[in-house]
N, C-alpha and C positions, 0 to 999 in steps of 0.2 A: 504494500500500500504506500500513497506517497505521503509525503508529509503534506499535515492537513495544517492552514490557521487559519482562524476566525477573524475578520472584519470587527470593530467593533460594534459596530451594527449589527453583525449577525447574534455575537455575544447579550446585547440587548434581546434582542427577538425572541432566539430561542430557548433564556432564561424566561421569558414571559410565555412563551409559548410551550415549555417544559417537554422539549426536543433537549436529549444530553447528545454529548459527542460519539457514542457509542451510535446513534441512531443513525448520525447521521453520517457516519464509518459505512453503516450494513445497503444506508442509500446509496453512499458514491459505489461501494462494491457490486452490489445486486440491482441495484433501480436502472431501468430505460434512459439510456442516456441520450440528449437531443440538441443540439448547439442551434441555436437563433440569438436573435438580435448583440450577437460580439461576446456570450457569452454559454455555459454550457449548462446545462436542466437536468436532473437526475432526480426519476419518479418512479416509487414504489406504487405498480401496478400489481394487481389480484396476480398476472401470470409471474410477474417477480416475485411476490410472495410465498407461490407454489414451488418455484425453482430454489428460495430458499430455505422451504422447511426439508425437500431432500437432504440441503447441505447438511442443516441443523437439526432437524428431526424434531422441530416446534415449530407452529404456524406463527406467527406474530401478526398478527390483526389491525394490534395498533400503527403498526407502522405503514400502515395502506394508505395510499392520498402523501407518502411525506414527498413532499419535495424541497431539492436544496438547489441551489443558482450559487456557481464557481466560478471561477476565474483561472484559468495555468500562467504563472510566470514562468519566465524565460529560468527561472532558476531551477524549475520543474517544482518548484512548491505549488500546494492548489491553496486559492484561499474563499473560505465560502463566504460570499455575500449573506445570503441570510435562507432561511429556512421556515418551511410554515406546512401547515394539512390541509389539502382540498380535493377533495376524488375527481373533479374533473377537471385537473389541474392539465391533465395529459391532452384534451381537448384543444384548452383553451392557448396551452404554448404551441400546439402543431399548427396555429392559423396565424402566430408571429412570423414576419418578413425574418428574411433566414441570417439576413446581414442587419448591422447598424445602419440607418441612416445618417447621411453629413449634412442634416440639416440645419 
């Protein structure tokens, strides 16, 4: 796994939001990964789920809907922007334009 830091924005959020670093370890490893708008998406989908309780041999349920938005630096560090639950989170990023705008 690479080396993960937290934004401190993300550190905000997913202290409110009570997403720990473990969680969001099992998302960048197993969740649907999707890059739009300059940055990357990783969403725990039902079929991710299924594929991780093979690994693990427990369903985790809670973790369905987590999504987390990263960034790769040049240094190969990832750093998560922030993290949050929404089931149709997978929807609503695959109708983002794929690139940034230079507007």
């Amino acid at each position: 796994m690479k080396a993960i830091s937290l934004t401190n924005h993300a550190i905000q959020r997913t202290s409110q939001r009570g997403i720990s670093l473990e969680q969001i370890e099992f998302c960048i490893s197993f969740g649907e990964r999707i890059e739009r708008t300059g940055v990357e998406f990783y969403i725990v989908t039902k079929k991710c789920l299924q594929r991780l309780k093979k690994v693990t041999g427990g369903y985790m349920d809670r973790l369905q809907g987590l999504t987390v938005i990263a960034e790769h630096r040049s240094s190969g560090r990832m750093d998560v922007i922030t993290a949050y639950r929404h089931n149709g989170s997978l929807r609503a990023i695959k109708k983002k334009n794929k690139r940034k705008s230079n507007n």
